[in-house]
C-alpha positions as CSV (number, residue, x, y, z in Angstrom):
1,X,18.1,-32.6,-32.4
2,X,15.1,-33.4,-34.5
3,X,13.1,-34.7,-32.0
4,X,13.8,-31.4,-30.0
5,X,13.0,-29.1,-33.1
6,X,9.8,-31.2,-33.5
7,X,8.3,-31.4,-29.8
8,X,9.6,-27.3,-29.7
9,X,7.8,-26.8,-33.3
10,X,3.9,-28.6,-31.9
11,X,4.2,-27.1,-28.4
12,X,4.3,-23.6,-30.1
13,X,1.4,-24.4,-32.6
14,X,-0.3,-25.9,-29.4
15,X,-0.2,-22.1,-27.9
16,X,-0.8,-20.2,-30.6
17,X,-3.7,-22.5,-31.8
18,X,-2.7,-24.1,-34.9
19,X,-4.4,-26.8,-33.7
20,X,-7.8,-25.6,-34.4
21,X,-9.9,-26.8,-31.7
22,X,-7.3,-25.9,-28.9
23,X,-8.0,-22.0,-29.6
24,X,-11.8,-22.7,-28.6
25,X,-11.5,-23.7,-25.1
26,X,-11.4,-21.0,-22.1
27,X,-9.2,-18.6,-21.5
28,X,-8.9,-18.2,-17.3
29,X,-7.1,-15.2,-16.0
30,X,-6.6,-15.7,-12.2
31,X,-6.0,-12.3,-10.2
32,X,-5.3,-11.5,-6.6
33,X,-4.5,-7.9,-5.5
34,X,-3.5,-6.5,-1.9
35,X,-1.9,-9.9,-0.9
36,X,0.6,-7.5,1.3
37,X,3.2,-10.3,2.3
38,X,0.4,-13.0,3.5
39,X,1.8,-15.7,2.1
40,X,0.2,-18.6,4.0
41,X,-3.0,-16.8,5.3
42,X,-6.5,-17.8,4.4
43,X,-6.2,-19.4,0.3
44,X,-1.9,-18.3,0.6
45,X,-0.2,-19.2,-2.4
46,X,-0.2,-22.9,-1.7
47,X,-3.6,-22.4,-2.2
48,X,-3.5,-20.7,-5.4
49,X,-0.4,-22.9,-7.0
50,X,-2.9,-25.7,-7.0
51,X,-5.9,-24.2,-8.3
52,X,-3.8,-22.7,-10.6
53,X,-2.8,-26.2,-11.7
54,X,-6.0,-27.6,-11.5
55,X,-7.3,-24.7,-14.3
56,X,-4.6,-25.7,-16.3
57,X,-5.7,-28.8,-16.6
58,X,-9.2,-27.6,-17.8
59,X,-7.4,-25.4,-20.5
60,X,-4.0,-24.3,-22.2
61,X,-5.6,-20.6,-22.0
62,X,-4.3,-19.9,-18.4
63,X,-2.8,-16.5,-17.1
64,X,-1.7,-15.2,-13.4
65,X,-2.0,-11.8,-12.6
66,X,-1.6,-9.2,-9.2
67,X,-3.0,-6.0,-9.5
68,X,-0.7,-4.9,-6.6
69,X,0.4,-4.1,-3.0
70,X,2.0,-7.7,-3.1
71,X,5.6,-7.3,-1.8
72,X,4.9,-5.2,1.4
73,X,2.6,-5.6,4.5
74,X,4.5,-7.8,7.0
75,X,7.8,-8.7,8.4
76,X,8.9,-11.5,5.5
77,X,8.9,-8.5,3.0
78,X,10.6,-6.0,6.1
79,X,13.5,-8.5,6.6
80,X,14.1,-9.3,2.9
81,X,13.2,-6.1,2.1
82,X,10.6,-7.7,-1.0
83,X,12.7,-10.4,-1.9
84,X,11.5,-13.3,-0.7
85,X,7.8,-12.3,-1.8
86,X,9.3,-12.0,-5.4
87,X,10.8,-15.3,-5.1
88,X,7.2,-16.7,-4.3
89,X,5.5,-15.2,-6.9
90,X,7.8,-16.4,-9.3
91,X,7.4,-20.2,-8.2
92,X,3.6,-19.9,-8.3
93,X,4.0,-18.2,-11.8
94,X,2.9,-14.8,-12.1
95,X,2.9,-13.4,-15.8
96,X,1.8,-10.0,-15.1
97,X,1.6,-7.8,-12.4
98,X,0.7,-4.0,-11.3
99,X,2.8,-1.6,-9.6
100,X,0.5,-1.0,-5.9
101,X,1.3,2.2,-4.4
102,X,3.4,0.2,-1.7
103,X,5.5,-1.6,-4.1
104,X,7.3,2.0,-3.5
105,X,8.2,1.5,-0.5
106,X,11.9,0.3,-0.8
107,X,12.8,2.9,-2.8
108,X,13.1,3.3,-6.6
109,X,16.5,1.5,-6.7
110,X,15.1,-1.4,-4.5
111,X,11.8,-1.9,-7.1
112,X,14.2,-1.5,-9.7
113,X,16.1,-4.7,-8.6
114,X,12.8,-6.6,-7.7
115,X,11.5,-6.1,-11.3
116,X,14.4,-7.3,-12.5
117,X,14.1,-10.5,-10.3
118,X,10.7,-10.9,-11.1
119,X,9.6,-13.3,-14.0
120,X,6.4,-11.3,-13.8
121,X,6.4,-8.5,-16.4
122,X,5.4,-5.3,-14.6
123,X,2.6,-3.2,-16.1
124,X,1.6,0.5,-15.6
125,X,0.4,2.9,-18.6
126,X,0.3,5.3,-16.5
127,X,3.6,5.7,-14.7
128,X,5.6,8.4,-16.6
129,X,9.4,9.8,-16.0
130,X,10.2,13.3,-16.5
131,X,13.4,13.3,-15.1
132,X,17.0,12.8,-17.3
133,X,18.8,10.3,-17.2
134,X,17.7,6.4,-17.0
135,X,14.3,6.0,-15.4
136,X,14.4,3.4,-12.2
137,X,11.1,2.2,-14.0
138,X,12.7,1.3,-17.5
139,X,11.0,-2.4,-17.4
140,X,7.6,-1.3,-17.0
141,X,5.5,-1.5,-19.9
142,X,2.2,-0.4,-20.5
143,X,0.7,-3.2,-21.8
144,X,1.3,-6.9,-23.3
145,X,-1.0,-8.6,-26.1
146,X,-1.1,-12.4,-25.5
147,X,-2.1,-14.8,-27.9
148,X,-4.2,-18.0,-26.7
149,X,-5.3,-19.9,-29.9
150,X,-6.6,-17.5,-32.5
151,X,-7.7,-15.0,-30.0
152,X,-5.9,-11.9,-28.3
153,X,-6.2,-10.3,-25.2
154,X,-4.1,-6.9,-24.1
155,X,-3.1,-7.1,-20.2
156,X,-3.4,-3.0,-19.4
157,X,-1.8,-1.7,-16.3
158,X,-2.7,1.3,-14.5
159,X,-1.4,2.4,-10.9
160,X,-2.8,4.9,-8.5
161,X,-2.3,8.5,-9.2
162,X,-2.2,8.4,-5.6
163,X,0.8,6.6,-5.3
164,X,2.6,9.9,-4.5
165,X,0.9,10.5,-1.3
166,X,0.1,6.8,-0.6
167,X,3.8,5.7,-0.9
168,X,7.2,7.8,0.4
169,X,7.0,11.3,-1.9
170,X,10.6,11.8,-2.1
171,X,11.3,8.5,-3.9
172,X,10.1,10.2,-6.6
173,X,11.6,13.4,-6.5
174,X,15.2,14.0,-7.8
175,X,17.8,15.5,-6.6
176,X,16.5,19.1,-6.4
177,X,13.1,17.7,-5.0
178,X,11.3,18.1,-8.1
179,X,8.6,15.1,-9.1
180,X,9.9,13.4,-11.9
181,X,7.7,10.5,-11.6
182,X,3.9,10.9,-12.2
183,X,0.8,9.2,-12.6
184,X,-1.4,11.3,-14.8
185,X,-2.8,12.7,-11.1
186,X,-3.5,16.1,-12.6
187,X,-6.9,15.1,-12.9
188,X,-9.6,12.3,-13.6
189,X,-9.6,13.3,-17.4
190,X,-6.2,13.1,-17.6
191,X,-6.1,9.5,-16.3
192,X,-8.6,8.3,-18.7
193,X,-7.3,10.1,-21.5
194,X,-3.7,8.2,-21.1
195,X,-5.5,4.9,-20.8
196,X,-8.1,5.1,-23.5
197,X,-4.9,6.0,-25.6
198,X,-3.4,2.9,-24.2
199,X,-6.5,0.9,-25.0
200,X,-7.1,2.2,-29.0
201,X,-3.2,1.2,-29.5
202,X,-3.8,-1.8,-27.9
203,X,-7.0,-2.5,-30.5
204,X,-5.5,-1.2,-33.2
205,X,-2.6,-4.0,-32.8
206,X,-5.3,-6.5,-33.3
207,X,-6.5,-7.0,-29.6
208,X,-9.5,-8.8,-29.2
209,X,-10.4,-8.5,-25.8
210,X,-8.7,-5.5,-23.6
211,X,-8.4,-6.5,-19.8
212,X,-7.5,-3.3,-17.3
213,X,-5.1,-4.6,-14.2
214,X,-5.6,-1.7,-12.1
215,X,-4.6,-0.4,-8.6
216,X,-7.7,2.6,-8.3
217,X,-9.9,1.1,-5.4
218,X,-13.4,2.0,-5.1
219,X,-12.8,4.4,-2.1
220,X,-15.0,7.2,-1.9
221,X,-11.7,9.7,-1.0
222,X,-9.8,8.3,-4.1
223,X,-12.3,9.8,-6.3
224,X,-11.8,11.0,-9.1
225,X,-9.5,8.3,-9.7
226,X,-11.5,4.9,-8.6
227,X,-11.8,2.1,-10.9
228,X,-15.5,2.7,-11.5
229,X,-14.6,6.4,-12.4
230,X,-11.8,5.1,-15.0
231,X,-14.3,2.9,-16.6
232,X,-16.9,5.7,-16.7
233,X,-14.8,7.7,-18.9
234,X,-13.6,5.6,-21.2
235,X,-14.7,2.7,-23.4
236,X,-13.0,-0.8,-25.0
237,X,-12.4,-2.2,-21.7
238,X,-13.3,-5.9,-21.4
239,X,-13.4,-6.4,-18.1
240,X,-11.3,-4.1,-14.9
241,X,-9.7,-6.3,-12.1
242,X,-9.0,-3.9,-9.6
243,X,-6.8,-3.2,-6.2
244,X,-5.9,-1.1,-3.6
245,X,-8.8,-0.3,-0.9
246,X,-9.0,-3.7,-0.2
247,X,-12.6,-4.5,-1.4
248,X,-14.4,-8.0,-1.7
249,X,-16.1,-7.3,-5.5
250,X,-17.3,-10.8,-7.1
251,X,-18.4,-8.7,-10.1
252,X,-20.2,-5.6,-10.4
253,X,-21.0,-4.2,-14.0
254,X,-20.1,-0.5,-14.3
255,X,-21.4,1.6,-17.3
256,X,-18.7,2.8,-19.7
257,X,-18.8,6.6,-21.5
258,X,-20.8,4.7,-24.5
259,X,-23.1,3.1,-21.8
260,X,-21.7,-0.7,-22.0
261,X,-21.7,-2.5,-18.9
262,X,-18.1,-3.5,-17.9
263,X,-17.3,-5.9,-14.8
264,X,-15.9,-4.8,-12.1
265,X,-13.6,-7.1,-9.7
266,X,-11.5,-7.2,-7.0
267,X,-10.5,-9.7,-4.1
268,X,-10.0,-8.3,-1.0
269,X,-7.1,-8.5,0.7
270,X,-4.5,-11.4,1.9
271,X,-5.3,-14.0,-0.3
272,X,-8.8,-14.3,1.3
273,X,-10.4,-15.3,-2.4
274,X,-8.6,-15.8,-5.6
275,X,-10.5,-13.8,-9.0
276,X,-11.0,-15.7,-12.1
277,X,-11.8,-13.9,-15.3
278,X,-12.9,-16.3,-18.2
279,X,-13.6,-15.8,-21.8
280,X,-15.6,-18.3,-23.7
281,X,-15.3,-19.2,-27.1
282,X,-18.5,-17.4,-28.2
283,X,-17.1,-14.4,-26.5
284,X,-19.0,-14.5,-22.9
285,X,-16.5,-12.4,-20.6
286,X,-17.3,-13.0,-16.7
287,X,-15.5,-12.4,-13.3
288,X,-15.9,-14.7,-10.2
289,X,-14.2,-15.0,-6.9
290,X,-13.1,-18.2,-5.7
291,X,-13.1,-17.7,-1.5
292,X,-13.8,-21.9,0.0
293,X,-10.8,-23.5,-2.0
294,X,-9.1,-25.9,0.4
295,X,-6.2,-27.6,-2.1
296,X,-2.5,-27.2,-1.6
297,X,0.3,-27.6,-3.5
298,X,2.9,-29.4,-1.4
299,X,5.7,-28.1,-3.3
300,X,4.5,-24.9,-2.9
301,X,4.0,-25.3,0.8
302,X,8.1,-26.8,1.0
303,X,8.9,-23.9,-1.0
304,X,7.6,-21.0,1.5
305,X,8.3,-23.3,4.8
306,X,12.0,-23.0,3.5
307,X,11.9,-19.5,2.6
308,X,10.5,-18.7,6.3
309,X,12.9,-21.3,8.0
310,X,15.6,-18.4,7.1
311,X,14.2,-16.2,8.6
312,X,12.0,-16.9,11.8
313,X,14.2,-17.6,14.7
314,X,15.0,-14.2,14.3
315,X,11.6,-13.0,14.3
316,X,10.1,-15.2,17.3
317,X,13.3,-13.9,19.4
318,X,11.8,-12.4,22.7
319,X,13.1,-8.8,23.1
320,X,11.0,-7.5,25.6
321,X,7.8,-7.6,27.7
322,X,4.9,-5.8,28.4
323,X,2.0,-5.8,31.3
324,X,-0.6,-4.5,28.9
325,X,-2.2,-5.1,25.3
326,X,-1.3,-1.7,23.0
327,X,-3.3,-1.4,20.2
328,X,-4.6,-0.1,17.5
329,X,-8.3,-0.5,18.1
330,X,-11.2,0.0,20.0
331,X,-12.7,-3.3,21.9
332,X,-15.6,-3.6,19.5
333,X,-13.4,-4.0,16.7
334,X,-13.2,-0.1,15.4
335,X,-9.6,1.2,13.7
336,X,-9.0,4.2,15.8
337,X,-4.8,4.6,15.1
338,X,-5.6,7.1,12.1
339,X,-8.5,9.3,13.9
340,X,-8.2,8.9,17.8
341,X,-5.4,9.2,20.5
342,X,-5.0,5.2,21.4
343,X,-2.3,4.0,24.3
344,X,-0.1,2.4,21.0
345,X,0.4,5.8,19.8
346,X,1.3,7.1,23.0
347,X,4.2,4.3,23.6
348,X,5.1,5.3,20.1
349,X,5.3,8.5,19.9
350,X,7.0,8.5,23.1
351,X,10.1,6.4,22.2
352,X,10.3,8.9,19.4
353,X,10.7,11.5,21.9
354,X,12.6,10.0,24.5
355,X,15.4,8.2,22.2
356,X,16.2,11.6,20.2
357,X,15.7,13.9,23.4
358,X,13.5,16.4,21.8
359,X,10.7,18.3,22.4
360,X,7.7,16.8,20.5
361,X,7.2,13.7,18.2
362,X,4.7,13.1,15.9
363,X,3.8,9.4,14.9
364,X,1.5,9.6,11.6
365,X,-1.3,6.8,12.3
366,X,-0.9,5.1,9.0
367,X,2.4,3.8,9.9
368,X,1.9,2.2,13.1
369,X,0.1,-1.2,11.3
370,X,-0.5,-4.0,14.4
371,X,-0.8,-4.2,18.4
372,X,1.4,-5.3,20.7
373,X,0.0,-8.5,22.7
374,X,0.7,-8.3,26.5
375,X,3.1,-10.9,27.4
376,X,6.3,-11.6,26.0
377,X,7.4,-9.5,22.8
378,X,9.4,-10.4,19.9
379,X,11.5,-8.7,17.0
380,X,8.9,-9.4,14.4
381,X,5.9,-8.0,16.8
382,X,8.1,-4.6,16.5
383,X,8.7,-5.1,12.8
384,X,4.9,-5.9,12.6
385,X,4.1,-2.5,14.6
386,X,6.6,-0.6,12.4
387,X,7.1,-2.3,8.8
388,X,8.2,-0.2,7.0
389,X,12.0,0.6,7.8
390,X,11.7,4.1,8.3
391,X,14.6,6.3,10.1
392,X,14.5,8.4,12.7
393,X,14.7,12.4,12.0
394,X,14.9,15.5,14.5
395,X,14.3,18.4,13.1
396,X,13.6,22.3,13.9
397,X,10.4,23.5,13.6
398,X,8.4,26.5,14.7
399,X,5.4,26.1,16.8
400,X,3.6,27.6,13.6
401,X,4.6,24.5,11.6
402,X,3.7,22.4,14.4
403,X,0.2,23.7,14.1
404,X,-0.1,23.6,10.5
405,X,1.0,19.9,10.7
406,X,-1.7,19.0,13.0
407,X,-3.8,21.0,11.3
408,X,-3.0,18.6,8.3
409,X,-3.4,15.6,10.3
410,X,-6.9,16.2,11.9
411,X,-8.3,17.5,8.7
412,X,-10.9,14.6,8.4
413,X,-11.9,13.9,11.4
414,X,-15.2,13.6,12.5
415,X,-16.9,13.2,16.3
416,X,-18.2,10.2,16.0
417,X,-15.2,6.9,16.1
418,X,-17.3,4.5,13.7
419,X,-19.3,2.2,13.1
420,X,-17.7,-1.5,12.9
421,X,-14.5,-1.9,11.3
422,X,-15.0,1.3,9.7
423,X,-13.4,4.1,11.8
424,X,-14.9,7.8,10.8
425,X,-12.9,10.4,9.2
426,X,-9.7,7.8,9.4
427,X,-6.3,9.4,8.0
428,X,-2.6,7.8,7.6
429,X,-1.5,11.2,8.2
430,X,-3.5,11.8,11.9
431,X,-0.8,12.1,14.2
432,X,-0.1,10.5,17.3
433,X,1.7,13.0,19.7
434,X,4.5,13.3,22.9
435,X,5.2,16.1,24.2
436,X,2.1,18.1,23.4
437,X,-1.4,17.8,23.9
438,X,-4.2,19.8,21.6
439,X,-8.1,19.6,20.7
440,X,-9.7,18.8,17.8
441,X,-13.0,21.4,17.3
442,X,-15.1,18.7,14.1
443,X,-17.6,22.0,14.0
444,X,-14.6,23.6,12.3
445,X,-14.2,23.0,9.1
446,X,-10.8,22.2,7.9
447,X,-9.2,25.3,6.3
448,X,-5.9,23.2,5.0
449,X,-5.4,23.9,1.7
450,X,-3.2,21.1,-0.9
451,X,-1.7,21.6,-4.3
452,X,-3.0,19.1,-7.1
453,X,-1.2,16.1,-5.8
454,X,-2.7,16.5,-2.3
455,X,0.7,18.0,-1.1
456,X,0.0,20.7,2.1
457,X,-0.1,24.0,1.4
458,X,-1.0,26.4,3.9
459,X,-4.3,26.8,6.5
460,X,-6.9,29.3,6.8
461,X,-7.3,31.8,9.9
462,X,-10.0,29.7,11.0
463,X,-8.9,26.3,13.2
464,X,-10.5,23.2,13.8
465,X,-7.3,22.8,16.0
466,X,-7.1,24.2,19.6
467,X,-5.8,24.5,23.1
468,X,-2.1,23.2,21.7
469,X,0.2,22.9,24.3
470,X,4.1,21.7,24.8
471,X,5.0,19.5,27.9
472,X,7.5,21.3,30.4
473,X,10.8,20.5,31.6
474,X,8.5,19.5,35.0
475,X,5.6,17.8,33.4
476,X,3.5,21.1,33.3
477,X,2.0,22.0,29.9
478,X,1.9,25.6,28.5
479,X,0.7,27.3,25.5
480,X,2.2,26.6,22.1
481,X,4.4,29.6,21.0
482,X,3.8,30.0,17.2
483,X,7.0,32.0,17.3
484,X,9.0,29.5,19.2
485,X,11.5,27.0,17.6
486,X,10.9,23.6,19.0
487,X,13.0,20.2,18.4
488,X,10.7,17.6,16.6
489,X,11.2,13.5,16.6
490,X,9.7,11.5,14.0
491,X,11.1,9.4,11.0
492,X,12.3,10.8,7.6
493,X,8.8,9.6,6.1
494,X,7.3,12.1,7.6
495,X,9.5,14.9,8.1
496,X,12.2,14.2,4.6
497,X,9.8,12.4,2.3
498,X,6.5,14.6,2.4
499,X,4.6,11.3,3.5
500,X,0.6,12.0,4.1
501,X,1.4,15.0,2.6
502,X,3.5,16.9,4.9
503,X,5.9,19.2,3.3
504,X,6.1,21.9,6.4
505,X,9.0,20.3,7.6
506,X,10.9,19.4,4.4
507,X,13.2,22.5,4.4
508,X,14.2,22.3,8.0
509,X,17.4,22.6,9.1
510,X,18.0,18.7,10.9
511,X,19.2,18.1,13.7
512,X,19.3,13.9,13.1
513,X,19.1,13.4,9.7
514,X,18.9,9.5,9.2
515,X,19.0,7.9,12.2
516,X,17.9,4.4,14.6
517,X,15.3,2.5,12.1
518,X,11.6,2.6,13.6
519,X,11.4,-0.8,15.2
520,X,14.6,-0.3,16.6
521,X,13.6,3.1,18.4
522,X,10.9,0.6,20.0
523,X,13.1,-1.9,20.8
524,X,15.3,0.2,22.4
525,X,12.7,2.6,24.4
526,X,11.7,-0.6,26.1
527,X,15.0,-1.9,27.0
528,X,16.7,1.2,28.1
529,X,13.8,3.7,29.0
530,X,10.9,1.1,30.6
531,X,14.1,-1.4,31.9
532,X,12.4,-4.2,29.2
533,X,9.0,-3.8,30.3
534,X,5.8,-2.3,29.5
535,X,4.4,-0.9,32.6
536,X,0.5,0.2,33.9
537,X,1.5,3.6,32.5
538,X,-0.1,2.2,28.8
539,X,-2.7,0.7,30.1
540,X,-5.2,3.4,28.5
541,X,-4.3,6.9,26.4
542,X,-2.9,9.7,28.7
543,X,-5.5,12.3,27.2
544,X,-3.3,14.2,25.1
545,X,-5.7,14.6,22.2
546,X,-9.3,15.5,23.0
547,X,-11.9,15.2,20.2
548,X,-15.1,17.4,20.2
């Protein structure tokens, strides 16, 4: 029991640098953001464990950190519904990570039980609960001090104000739809108010160095509540490890309110670099990205083969077939789901239609994530298309409503389809359509009008959306009647949850209120509409949106 006490006694003195010369070595914080399930793409987390490792042998000082978007993004986190990502994480050793705006997407009670599984403390300053009762978010903290010789450093987490939006709405609504959760998304100010609080009480506990694990992005459309605009209005931030639009950032040095420079980094997306933040002993605080690394960790590697042994000969089961390639992008590379009609959105939108037998369907773009190969077609290509476990809902709408949604959904885009990877006026809300056909009139400007968390509020007399009209018992189209009440298919994302925004439908009386789960709807429109195949019919989009 001695020897125990003893070993216990200098391995505690070795952390918290009693040793004198131990507290003057590095401290290395390693970061990855936006990982979104790929667990053994490009670095994976083979590849991290044993660079992890190798830093450790460099220095005691090492810490492991996401700054979100980690547990969703592909079928291993559809099928275990987060689990088996959390499970990972906690064998590579993660100390702290962020809350991404799709670590939401299970559902408050789900996140709640992944936290709790997590050996990774979860971090968010930001996130508040205004509701009674217990908050699903109890473990989150908004910050940790950690001690590495004689120095400390505070670990500040702050999540995107657009998580509300960017995630399912109603998961953070009670039971009388009101918001209880929030994100200080009143307005930039308000953001940086909360975390320059978070920072001074993080100082004035006797931090030396503050380090901001944030989920803001750089996006232009996320303004005013980016990562460059958080550091702009505050000051006694270190250094800002960002996530969320997926940006490649080795380090760029921002100006603070008082005019300090503050780097600026973030990774990317799927483990394509690892970040590494170090501290030197005279105080030097630098970011680099780490993007040719070639080491593995073989235990590592055993530990995800096993985890995906459990579950892929389920995913590579063939379910159907299909003559043609659907996707999600033009053949020069361009995303054109969230911003043009593409044959993927057509098949779709269709099974929508066809498997709950009503008049229209809407598909929002953002949740239709990956192509369909021509060939043979397994369970996890349908999970892949549709990850996110949605439900189908039918619901009754007016043809007004049905306006205002596309309205909503076409709000941003622009003529032109883009330029590279980057597709033009792109939005997760643009809808993909059966049943109907319209026009989209970019001279027009939009006329939609959102309350302060983005949520749809009305539009203007003035349309950018045009010659609407509703597919015929026969096949013939006719006018949209704005007076009409028409039966609308899509899932209860959309038309429940006030995802991308759209709260026209959210009153409705339903028809089908929580029905077959997305990939399912696929799966079966294939098999019992298309008799298991794919025909010519996709080989190209029908021509129900027109953009002008």
């Amino acid at each position: 029991m001695l020897a125990a006490a003893l070993l216990l006694f200098f391995a505690v003195c070795a952390f918290s640098g009693c040793g004198g010369q131990e507290g003057q070595q590095d401290i290395v914080v390693l970061y990855t953001n936006d990982v979104h399930c790929a667990v053994d793409e490009n670095i994976g987390y083979a590849g991290l464990a044993a660079y992890e490792k190798q830093m450790e042998e460099e220095t005691p000082y090492v810490t492991l950190v996401d700054c979100g978007d980690a547990l969703q993004g592909d079928a291993i986190g559809t099928v275990s519904q987060g689990e088996y990502l959390v499970d990972i994480m906690n064998e590579v050793g993660y100390d702290f990570a962020v809350l991404g705006n799709h670590e939401f997407d299970y559902g408050m009670e789900r996140l709640a039980e992944l936290m709790e599984m997590s050996d990774a403390q979860y971090l968010g300053c930001n996130v508040q609960y205004t509701g009674s009762g217990e908050s699903a978010l109890a473990e989150l903290t908004p910050y940790e001090i950690v001690q590495y010789g004689d120095t400390e450093v505070a670990f500040v987490g702050v999540s995107t104000p657009e998580s509300i939006t960017k995630s399912t709405p109603a998961y953070f609504m009670d039971e009388n739809e009101e918001i209880v959760y929030s994100f200080c998304s009143e307005s930039g100010e308000a953001l940086c108010s909360n975390v320059q609080e978070t920072v001074d009480k993080c100082r004035e506990e006797g931090a030396d160095y503050v380090i901001a694990l944030t989920h803001l992005g750089d996006d232009e459309a996320s303004t005013p509540f980016r990562s460059i605009d958080l550091i702009a209005g505050t000051s006694g931030i270190d250094a800002v490890l960002d996530g969320h639009s997926h940006s490649v950032i080795d380090c760029d040095m921002v100006e603070n309110r008082e005019g300090q420079e503050v780097p600026l980094s973030s990774t990317g997306t799927g483990l394509e670099n690892i970040g590494q933040l170090t501290i030197t002993p005279d105080g030097n605080v630098s970011t680099r990205l780490i993007s040719d690394y070639e080491g593995k960790d073989a235990d590592m590697e055993t530990f995800i083969a096993d985890i995906q042994s459990e579950y892929e000969d389920e995913l590579e089961q063939i379910i159907a077939h299909s003559d043609v390639k659907l996707v999600t992008e033009s053949e020069d590379g361009v995303r054109l789901i969230r911003n043009r009609e593409t044959n993927l959105g057509d098949f779709c939108a269709d099974a929508y239609r066809r498997i709950a037998g009503a008049d229209i369907a809407f598909v929002n773009g953002g949740g239709i994530r990956a192509d369909l190969p021509a060939g043979d077609i397994t369970y996890g290509d349908m999970i892949a298309v549709h990850p996110y476990g949605n439900h189908l809902c039918v619901v009754e709408a007016t043809g007004q409503e049905i306006l205002d949604a596309l309205g909503m959904g076409s709000r941003s885009a622009m003529a032109e389809t883009g330029d590279g990877e980057n597709a033009a006026g792109e939005s997760g809300g643009f809808l993909q359509v059966s049943g109907l056909r319209y026009t989209i009139d970019t001279s027009v400007e939009s006329t939609v009008e959102v309350d302060k968390d983005g949520m749809f509020l009305s539009c203007g007399q003035q349309r950018r959306v045009k010659d609407v009209e509703v597919m015929q018992d026969d096949g013939s189209y006719a006018p949209i009647d704005a007076e009409a009440t028409y039966t609308l298919a899509s899932h209860d994302y959309m038309i429940k949850q006030a995802g991308d925004e759209f709260t026209m439908f959210m009153d409705n009386e339903m028809v089908v209120e929580e029905g077959m789960v997305d990939y399912q709807i696929l799966i079966t429109y294939i098999n019992d509409y298309l008799n298991g195949t794919v025909g010519e019919r996709y080989s190209a989009p029908e021509g129900r949106i027109t953009v002008e």
